[in-house]
N, C-alpha and C positions, 0 to 999 in steps of 0.2 A: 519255781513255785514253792511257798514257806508251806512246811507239813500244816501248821496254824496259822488261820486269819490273824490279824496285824490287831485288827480292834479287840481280838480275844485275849492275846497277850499280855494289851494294852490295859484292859480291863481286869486281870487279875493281878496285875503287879500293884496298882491305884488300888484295889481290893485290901492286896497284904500290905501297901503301904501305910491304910488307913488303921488296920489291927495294927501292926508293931509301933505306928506312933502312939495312939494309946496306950498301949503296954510301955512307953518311955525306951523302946529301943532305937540306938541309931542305925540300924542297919538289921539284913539278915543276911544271912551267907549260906545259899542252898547244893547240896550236894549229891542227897538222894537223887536216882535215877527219876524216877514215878513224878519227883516236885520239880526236878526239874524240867522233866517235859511238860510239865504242867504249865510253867512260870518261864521257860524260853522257846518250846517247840523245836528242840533237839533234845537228843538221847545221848549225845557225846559227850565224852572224858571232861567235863568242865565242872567250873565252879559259876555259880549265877550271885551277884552282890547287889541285894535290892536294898537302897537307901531308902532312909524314913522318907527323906525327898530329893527328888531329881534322876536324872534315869538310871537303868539297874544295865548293870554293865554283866556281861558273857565272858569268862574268862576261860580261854578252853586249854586245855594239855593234847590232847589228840581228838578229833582233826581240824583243825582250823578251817578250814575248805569246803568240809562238809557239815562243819556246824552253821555258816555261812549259808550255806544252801535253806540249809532247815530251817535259820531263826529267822524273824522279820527285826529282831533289835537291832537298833542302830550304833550301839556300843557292846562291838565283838573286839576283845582283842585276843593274840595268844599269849601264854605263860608257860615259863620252864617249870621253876620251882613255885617252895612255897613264899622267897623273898618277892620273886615279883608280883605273887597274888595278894602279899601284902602291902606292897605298895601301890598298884592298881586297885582295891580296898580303900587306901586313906585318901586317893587321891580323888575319891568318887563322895568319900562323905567329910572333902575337906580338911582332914588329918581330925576332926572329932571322933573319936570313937572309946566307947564307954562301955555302952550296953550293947553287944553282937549276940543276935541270935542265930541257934543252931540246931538239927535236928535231932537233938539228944536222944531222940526215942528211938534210931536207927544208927546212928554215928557209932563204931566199934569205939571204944574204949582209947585204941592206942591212937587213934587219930585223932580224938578230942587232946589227948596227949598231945600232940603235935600241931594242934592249933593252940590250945592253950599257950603254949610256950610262944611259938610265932606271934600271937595278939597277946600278948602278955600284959600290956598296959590297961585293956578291955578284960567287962567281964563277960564270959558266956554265960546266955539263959540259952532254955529251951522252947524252940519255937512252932516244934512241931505240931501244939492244939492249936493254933493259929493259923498255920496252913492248912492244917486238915477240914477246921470248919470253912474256911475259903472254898476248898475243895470240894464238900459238901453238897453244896447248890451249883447243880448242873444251869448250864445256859442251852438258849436254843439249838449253837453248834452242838455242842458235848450231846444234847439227846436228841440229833439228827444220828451221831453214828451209831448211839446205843441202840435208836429204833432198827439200826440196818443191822446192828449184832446179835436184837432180836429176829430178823428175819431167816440170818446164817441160822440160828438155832432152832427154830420151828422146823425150818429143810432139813436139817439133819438130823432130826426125831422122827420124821416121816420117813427118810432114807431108813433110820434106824430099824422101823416095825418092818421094812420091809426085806430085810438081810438076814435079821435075827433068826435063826434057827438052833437047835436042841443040837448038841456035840461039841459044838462051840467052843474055844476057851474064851475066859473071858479076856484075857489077851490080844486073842485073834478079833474078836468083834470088838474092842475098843479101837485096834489098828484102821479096821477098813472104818469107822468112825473119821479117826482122824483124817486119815487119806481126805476123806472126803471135804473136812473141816481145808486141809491144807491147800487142796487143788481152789476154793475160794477164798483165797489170803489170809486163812488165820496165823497168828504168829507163834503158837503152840506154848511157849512160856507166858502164862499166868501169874502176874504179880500180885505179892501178897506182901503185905507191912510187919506182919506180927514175926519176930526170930523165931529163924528153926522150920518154918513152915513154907514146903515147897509143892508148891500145884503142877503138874506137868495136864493142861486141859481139864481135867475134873477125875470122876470116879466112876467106873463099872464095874457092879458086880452082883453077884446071884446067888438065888440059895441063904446057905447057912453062911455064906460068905458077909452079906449083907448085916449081921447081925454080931460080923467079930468088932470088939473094940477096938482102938488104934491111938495115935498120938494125935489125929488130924483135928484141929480147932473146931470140926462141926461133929452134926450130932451122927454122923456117920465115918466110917472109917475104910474097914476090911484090910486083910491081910497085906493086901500090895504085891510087888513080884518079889521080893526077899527081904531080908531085917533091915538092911541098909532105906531101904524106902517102904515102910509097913503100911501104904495105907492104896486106896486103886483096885485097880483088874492085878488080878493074878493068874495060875495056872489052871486052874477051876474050871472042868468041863459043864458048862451051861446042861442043863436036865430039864427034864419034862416036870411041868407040873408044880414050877417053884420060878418066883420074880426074880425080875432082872433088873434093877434101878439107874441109868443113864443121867448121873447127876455130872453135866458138864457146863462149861462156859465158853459162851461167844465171844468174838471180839473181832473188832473193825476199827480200823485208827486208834489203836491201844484199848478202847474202849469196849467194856465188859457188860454182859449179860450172864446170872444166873440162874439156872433151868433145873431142874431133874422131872424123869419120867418113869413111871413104871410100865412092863411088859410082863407078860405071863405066856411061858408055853405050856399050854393048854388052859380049862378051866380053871380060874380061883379059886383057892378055897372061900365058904362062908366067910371065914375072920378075917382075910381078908380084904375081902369086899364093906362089909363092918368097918372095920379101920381106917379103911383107905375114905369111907365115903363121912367120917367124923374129921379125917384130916383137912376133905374138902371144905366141908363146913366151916371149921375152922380158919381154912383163909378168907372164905365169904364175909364171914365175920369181919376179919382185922380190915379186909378192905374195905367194907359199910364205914367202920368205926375210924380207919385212919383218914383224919380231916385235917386240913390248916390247922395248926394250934393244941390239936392232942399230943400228951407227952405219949411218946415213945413205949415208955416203962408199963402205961396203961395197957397197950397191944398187947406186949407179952405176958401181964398177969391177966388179959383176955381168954388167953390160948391157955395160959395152966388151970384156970377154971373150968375149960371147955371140956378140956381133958380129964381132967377129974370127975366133973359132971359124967364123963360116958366110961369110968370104970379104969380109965388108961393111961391114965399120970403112970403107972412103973413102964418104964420104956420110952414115955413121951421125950423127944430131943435127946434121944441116946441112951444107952446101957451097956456099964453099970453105972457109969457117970455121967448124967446129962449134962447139955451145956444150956449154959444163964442165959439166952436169948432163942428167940424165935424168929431173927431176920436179921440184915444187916446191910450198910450204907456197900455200894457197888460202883465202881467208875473206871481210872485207871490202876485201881487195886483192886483184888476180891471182897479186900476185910475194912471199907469204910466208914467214916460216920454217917449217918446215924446208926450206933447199936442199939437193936430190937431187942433192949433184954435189958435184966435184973439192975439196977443203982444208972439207966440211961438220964444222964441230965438232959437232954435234946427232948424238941418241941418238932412235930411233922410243920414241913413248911415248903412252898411251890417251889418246885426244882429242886427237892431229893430226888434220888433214885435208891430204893430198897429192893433186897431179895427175900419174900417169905419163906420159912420151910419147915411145917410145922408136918414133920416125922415123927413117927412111931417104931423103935425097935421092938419087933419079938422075938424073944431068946429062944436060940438055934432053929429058928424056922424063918429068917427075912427081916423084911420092913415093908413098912406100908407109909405112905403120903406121897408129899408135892412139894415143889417149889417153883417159883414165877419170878419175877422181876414187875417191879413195879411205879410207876412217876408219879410223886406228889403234885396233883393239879388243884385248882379253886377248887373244885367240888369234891373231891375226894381220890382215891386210889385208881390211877387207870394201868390197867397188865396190860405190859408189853410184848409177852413172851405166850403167844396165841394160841400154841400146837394146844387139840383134846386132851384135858386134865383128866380122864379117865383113863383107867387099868386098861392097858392094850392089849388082847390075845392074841397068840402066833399060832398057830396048829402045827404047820410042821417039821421036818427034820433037817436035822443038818446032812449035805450028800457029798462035803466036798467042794463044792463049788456056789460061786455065789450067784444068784438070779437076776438073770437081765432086770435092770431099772432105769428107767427114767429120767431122763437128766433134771435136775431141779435147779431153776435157779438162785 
């Protein structure tokens, strides 16, 4: 059984064949993980060579056997080095080769090194906006599993209010999180495009934890469990009386959902409740607004007017540095097109999938909002990601032990 239908393959290879001929390239040469589960349906050590035309050959280094398994392509071969990926290459686009594209936006340095030399004759572009907008526009498959990566996540928000108790570190209530993520086949690594940036599931944290800044590409961060990884659950004894924000992601067949929730044990404060209920608004807004054909950029200078209008532009999307969007494209990366934010050239169009998360930091006492996951359909914004966008109370304590619950499916 191929991890991906045959027509789906078939359909995105024909997709970027139709980009890089217009761009005048003769070929692409894919080697990202992420593109290439994308463009062969394996994850294995290979190279994917899709020609402007005629079929895209599988070139694997390890495992021949079980890339086989995986792909539905009908040109798998294997390869030692880089001479015979080079000449399984010419032989696929007829010994023409001029213009090779390649993922420049991810490819380390010494390995363009080491292709440049091997394609020597050819020049390299970069073809990574070309894949990415492919990528882009989900199909029916892609958001069948995303809606079942929304379901894993709504269950484990529900689990969540109900575990959470005051003692806690936050540590310990991210683990039995997980746990629970894992016992329903989540893969627990989170992939992300941007260097430098590593998601292990997503973020938990509480308190004044919520409100430390960090290296992490969104408008939230917190300490993490040490320098080495600054951002996450930490050691942080959960307390009375202060949020706890659950910003993680789903995923089912590589395919991502992201969510955050907030908790309180005990009563909110006023400002709180204030906040959290201008953040709702907020997304109410962009999903009214997000239709077929509105730019993207429009969203987010929605939300920084929303925000100003109610007094809370200092903290809105992070502090002391917010970040230039308010959402962003979600698939089999966290960090895809379309960006919800500042210079986006992208237009909403049927079959995105976005994540809003229009947060508010306040300094040393938390955060207040939300975030959803979202399908661009005919008629506008439909959320995926179901669990009560309300502030959850917990009352009580932590004793030690965790409370019989319910199995969820």
């Amino acid at each position: 059984m191929f991890s991906t239908p045959r027509e789906e393959i078939e359909s995105r290879i024909r997709a970027l064949q139709a980009a890089i001929t217009e761009k005048g390239f003769d070929g692409a040469l894919i080697v990202q993980r992420a593109d290439l589960f994308y463009f062969s349906g394996t994850g294995q050590d290979a190279h994917l060579f899709v020609p402007s035309e005629g079929p895209a050959q599988l070139l694997v280094r390890k495992d021949l056997d079980r890339a086989r398994d995986d792909s539905s392509l009908d040109a798998i071969m294997g390869v030692r080095n880089l001479s015979d990926l080079k000449k399984a290459v010419l032989d696929a686009c007829s010994g023409r080769l001029q213009r090779l594209g390649m993922e420049l936006d991810v490819l380390p340095v010494n390995n363009f090194r080491l292709y440049d030399d091997v394609f020597g004759e050819a020049e390299i572009f970069d073809v990574s906006p070309l894949i990415r907008e492919v990528r882009m526009i989900k199909s029916s498959y892609e958001l069948g599993l995303i809606r079942r990566a929304a379901e894993m996540n709504d269950a484990m928000f529900a689990f969540a209010g109900k575990i959470l108790r005051a003692g806690m570190t936050e540590m310990e209530f991210s683990g039995l999180l997980e746990a629970f993520y894992r016992e329903r086949g989540h893969q627990g690594y989170v992939r992300v495009r941007s260097f430098n940036q590593e998601v292990f599931y997503g973020h938990v944290m509480s308190g004044r934890n919520l409100a430390v800044p960090s290296c992490s590409v969104g408008p939230t961060g917190g300490p993490g469990p040490n320098a080495s990884l600054p951002h996450g659950a930490g050691q942080k004894i959960i307390g009375e009386r202060e949020p706890v924000q659950v910003d993680y992601v789903g995923i089912v067949g590589g395919y991502m959902v992201d969510q955050a929730r907030t908790f309180f044990l005990g009563q909110p404060a006023d400002e709180f409740l204030r906040v959290h209920s201008v953040a709702l608004a907020i997304q109410e807004a962009l999903a009214h607004q997000g239709k077929p054909g509105v730019a993207a950029e429009a969203l987010y200078k929605t939300s920084l007017a929303m925000a100003a209008d109610a007094g809370l532009n200092r903290g809105f999307l992070g502090y002391p540095q917010p970040v230039p969007f308010v959402g962003h494209g979600v698939g089999l990366e966290l960090d895809e097109l379309p960006l919800v934010g500042k210079g986006s050239p992208h237009r909403l169009a049927e079959g995105m999938v976005i994540a809003l998360e229009p947060k508010f930091i306040l300094p040393g006492k938390g955060l207040a909002g939300i975030e959803n996951t979202f399908v661009v359909t005919g008629e506008g914004l439909e959320k995926l990601t179901r669990y009560d966008d309300a502030i959850h109370v917990v009352e009580s304590e932590y004793t030690g032990s965790v409370p019989p619950v319910d199995v969820i499916p």
